[in-house]
Wavefront OBJ file of the C-alpha trace (Angstrom):
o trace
v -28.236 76.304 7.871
v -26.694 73.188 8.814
v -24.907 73.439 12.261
v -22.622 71.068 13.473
v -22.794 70.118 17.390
v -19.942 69.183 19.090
v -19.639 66.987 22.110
v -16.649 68.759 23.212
v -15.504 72.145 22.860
v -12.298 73.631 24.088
v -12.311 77.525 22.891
v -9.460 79.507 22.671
v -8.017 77.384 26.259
v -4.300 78.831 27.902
v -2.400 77.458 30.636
v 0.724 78.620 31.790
v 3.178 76.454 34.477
v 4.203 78.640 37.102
v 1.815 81.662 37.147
v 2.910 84.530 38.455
v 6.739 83.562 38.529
v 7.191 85.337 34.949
v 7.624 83.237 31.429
v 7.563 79.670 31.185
v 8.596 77.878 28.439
v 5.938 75.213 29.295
v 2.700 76.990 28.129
v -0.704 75.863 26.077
v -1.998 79.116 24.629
v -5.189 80.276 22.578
v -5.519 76.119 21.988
v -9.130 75.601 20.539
v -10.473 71.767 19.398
v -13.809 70.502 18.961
v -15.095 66.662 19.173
v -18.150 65.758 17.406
v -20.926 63.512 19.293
v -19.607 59.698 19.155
v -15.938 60.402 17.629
v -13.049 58.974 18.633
v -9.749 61.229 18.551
v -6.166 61.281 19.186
v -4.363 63.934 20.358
v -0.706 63.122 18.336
v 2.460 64.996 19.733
v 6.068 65.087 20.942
v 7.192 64.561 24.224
v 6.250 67.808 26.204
v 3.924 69.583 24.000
v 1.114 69.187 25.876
v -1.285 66.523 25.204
v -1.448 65.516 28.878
v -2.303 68.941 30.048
v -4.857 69.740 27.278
v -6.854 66.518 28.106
v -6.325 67.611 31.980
v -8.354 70.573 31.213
v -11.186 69.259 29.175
v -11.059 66.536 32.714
v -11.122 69.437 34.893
v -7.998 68.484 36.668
v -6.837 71.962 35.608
v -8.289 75.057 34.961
v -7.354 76.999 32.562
v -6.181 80.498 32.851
v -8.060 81.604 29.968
v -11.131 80.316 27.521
v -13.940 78.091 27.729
v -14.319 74.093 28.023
v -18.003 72.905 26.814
v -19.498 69.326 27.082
v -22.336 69.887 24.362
v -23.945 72.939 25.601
v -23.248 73.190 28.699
v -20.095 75.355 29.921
v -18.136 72.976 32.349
v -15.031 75.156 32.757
v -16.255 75.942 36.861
v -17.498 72.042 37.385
v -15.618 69.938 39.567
v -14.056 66.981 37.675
v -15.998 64.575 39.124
v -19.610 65.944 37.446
v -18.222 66.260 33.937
v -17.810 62.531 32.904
v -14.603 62.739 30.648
v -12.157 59.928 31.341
v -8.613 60.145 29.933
v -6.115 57.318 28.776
v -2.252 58.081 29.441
v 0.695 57.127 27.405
v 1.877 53.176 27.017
v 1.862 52.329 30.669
v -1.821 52.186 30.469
v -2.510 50.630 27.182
v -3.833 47.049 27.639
v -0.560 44.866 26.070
v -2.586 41.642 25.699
v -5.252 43.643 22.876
v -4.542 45.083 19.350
v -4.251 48.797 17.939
v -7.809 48.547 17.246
v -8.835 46.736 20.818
v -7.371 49.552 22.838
v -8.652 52.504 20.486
v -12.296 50.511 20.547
v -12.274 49.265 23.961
v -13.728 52.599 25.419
v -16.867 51.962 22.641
v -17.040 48.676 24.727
v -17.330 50.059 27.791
v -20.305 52.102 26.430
v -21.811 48.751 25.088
v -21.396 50.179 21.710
v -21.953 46.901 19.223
v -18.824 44.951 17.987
v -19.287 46.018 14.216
v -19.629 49.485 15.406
v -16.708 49.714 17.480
v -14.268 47.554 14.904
v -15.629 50.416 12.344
v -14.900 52.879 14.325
v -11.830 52.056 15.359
v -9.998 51.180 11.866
v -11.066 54.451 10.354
l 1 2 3 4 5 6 7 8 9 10 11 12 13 14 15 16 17 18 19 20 21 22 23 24 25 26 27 28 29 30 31 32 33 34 35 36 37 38 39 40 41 42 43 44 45 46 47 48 49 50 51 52 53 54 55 56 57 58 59 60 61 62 63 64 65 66 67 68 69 70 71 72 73 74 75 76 77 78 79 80 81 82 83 84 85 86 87 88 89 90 91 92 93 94 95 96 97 98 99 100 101 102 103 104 105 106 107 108 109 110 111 112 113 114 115 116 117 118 119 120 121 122 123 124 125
């Protein structure tokens, strides 16, 4: 059987903004994604849908109320932020405005001293 292994695993993840104040309309619930080993992804949204807070939980600047964050094997949803080694990229602000589409996607594949024909490949898929 051919099993696929994932460098990052967010299972069945909720988050609700103000717990315990009843419904709010600004809730992630039952979200589940997976990230193979050496993939680059985008998370793709409208304003308010919750990008930012899903990548804050696979970070560990939130915890989620419910489900399971994995880096590999390894169950990370109790580790501090600092120990799981996920960085994040916000919206335009941070983009770098003097590099292409393809620098900015590619430039974390830099940072890992991934080679330039690797990266470029990478990127434009």
């Amino acid at each position: 059987m051919n099993q696929t292994s994932y460098a990052l695993q967010l299972q069945n993840v909720s988050w609700t903004y103000n717990r315990g104040q009843g419904t709010s309309p600004f809730t992630l619930k039952d979200v589940s994604l997976a990230v193979r080993e050496r993939e680059c992804f985008v998370l793709l949204g409208a304003s308010g849908c919750g990008k930012t807070t899903l990548l804050k939980l696979a970070a560990g600047l939130l915890s989620p109320d419910a489900g399971d964050v994995r880096l590999g094997d390894v169950l990370v949803t109790p580790m501090a932020p600092e120990h799981r080694g996920i960085g994040m990229v916000f919206q335009q602000p941070l983009l770098f405005p003097h590099m292409t589409v393809a620098e900015n996607v590619s430039f974390p594949l830099q940072m890992q001293r991934v080679g330039r024909t690797e990266r470029h490949n990478q990127a434009v898929q």
